[in-house]
DOKEMAR-319238 format. One record per residue: residue number from 0; residue in one letter; x, y, z of N, C-alpha, C in turn. Coordinates in Angstrom, 3 decimals, padded with zeros to 6 digits. Layout:
BEGIN
[NUM,'A',[X,Y,Z],[X,Y,Z],[X,Y,Z]]
...
end
This chain:
BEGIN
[0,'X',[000.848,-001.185,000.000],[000.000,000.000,000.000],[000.884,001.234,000.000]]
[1,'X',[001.252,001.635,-000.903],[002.365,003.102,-001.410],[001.420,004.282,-001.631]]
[2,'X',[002.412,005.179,-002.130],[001.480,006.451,-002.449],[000.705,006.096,-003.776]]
[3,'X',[001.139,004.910,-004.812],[000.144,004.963,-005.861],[-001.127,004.122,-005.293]]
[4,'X',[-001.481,003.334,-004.455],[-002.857,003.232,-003.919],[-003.522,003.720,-003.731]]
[5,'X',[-002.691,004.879,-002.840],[-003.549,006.292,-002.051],[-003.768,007.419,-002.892]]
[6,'X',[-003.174,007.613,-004.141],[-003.581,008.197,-005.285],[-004.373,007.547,-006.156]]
[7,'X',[-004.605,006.259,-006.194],[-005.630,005.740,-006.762],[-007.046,005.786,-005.977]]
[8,'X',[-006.791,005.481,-004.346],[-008.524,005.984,-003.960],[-008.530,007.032,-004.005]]
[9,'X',[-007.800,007.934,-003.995],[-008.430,009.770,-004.045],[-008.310,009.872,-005.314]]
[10,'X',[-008.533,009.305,-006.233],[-009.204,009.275,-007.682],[-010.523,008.662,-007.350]]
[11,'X',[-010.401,007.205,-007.010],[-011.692,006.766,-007.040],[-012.687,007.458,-006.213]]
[12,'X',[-012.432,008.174,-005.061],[-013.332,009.163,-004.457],[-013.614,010.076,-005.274]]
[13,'X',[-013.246,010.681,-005.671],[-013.280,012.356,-006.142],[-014.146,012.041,-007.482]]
[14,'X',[-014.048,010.601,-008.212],[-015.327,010.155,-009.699],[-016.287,010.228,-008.483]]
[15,'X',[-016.544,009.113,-007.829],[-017.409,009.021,-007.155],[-018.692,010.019,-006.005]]
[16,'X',[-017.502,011.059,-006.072],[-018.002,012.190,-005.274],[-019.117,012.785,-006.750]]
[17,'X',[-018.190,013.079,-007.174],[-019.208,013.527,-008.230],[-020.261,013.081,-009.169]]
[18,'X',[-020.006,011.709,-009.643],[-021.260,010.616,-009.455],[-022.307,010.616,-008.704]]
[19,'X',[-022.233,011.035,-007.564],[-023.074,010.829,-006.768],[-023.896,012.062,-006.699]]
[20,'X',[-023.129,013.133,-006.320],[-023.761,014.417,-006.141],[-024.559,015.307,-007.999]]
[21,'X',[-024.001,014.519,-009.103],[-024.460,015.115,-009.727],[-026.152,014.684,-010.631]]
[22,'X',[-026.384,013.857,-010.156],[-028.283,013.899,-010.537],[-028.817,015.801,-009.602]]
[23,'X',[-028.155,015.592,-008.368],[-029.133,016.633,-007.384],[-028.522,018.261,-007.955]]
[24,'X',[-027.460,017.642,-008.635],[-027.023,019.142,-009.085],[-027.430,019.894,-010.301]]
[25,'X',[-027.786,018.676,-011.439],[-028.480,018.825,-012.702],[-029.657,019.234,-012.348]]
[26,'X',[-030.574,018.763,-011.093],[-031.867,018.883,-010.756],[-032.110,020.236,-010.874]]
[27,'X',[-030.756,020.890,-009.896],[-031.035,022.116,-009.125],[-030.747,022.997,-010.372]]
[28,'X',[-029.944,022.481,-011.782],[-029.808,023.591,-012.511],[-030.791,023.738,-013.299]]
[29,'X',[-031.370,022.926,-013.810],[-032.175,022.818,-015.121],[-033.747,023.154,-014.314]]
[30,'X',[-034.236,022.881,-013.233],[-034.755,023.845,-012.180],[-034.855,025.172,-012.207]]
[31,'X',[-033.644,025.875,-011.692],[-033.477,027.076,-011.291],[-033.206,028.057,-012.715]]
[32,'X',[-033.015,026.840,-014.043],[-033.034,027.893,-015.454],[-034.793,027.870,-015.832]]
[33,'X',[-035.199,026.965,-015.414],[-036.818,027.124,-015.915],[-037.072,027.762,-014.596]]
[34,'X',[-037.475,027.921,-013.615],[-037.758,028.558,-013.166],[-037.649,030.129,-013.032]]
[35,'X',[-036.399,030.413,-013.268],[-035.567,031.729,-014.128],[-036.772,032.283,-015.708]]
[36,'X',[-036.660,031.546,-016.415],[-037.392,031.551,-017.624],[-038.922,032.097,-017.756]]
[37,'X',[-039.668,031.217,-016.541],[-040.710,031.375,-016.318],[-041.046,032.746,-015.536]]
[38,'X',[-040.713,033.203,-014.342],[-040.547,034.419,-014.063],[-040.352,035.616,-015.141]]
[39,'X',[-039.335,035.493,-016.274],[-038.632,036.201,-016.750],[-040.149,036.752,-017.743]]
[40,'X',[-040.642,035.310,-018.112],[-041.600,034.831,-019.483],[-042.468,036.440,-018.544]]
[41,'X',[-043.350,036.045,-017.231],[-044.730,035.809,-016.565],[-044.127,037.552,-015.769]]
[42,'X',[-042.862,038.016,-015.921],[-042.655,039.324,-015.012],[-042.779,039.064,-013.282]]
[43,'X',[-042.741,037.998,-012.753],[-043.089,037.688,-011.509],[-041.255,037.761,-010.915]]
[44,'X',[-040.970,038.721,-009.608],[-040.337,038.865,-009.430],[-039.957,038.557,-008.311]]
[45,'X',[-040.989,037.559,-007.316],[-040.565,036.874,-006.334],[-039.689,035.761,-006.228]]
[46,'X',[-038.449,036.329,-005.575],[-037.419,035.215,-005.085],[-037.961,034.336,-004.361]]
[47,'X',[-038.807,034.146,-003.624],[-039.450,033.264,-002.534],[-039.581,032.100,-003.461]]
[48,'X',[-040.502,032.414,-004.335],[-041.283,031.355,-004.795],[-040.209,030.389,-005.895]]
[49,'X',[-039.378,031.087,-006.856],[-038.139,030.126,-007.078],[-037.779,029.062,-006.258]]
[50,'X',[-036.955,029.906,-005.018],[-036.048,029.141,-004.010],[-037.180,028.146,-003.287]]
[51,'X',[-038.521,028.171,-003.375],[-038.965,027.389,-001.913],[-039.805,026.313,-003.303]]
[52,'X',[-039.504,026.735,-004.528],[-040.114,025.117,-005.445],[-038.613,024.769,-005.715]]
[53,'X',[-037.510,025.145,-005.817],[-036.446,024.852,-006.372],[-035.817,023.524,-005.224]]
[54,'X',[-035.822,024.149,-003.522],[-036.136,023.385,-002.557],[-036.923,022.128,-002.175]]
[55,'X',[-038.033,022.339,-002.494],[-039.058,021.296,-002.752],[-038.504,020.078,-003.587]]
[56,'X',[-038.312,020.315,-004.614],[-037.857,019.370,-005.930],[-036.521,018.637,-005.287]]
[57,'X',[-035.551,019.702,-004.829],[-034.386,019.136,-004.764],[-034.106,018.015,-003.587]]
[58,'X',[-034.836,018.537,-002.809],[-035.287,017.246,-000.954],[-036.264,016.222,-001.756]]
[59,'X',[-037.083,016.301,-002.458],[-037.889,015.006,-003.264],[-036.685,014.187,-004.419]]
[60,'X',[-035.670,015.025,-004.675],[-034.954,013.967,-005.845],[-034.141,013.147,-004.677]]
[61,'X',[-033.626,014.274,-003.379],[-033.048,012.815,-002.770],[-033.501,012.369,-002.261]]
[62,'X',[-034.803,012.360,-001.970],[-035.197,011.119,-001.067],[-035.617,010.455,-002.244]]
[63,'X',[-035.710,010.499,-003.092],[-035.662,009.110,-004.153],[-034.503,008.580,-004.818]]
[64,'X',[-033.106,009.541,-004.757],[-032.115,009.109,-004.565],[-031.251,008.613,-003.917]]
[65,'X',[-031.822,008.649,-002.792],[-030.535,008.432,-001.386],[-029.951,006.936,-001.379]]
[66,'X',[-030.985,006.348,-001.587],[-030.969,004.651,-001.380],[-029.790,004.184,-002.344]]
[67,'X',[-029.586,004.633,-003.550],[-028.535,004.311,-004.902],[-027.791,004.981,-004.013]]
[68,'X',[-027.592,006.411,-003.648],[-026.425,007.342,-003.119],[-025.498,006.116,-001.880]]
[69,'X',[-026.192,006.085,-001.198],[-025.940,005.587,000.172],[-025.234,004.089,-000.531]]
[70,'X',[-025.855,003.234,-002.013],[-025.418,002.051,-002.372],[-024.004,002.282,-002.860]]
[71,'X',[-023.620,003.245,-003.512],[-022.751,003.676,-004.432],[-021.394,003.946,-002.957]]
[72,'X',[-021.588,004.718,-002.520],[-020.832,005.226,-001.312],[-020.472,003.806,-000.209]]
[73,'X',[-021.227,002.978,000.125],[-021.264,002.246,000.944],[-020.439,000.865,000.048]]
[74,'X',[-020.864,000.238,-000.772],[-019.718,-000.549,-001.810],[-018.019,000.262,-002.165]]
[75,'X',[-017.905,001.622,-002.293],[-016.882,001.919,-002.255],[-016.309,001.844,-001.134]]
[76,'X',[-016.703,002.478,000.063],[-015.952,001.855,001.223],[-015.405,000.311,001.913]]
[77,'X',[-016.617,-000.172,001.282],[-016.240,-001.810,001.799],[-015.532,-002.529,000.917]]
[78,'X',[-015.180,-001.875,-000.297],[-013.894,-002.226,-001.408],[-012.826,-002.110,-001.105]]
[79,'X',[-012.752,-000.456,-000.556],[-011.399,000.347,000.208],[-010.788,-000.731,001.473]]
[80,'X',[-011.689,-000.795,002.207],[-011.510,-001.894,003.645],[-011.188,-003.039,003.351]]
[81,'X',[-011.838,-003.639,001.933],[-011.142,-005.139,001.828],[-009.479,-004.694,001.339]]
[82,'X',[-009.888,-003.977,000.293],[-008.278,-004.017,-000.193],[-007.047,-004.053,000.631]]
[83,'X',[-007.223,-002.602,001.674],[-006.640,-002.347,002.442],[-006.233,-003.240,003.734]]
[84,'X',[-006.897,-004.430,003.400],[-006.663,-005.147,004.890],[-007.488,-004.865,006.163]]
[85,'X',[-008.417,-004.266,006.066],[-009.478,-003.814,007.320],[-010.497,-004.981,006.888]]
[86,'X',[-010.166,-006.327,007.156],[-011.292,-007.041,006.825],[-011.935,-007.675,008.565]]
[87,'X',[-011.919,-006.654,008.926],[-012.710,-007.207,010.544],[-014.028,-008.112,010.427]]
end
């Protein structure tokens, strides 16, 4: 276990980080451009109402995501632990 291991999981983290986090991030953009749009379309100039549907959407994608999130994250660690010799 050298520094090219430990540069290989902080690769495999850092895909994975972003794997993971990016469904909720696409959510929040393609969201917050229609929502942008629609205001822009309709002259409605309340920030409230953006941020508190933009909110809404984004707590509903993960709780229908979490379960894959939590799968994805939880197999990488118990990969890391076998490799590494943490096989308690």
């Amino acid at each position: 276990m050298g520094a090219e291991y430990a540069v290989e999981i902080a690769k495999q983290a850092l895909t994975l980080m972003a794997m993971v986090s990016l469904p909720l991030v696409l959510t929040a953009l393609v969201l917050g451009v229609s929502i942008g749009l629609f205001q822009a379309i309709t002259s409605i100039q309340d920030q409230g109402v953006g941020t508190a549907v933009r909110m809404l959407v984004v707590f509903a994608a993960l709780a229908v995501l979490a379960p894959w999130m939590g799968r994805q994250i939880l197999d990488f660690a118990l990969g890391v632990m076998s490799k590494g010799g943490f096989n308690g």
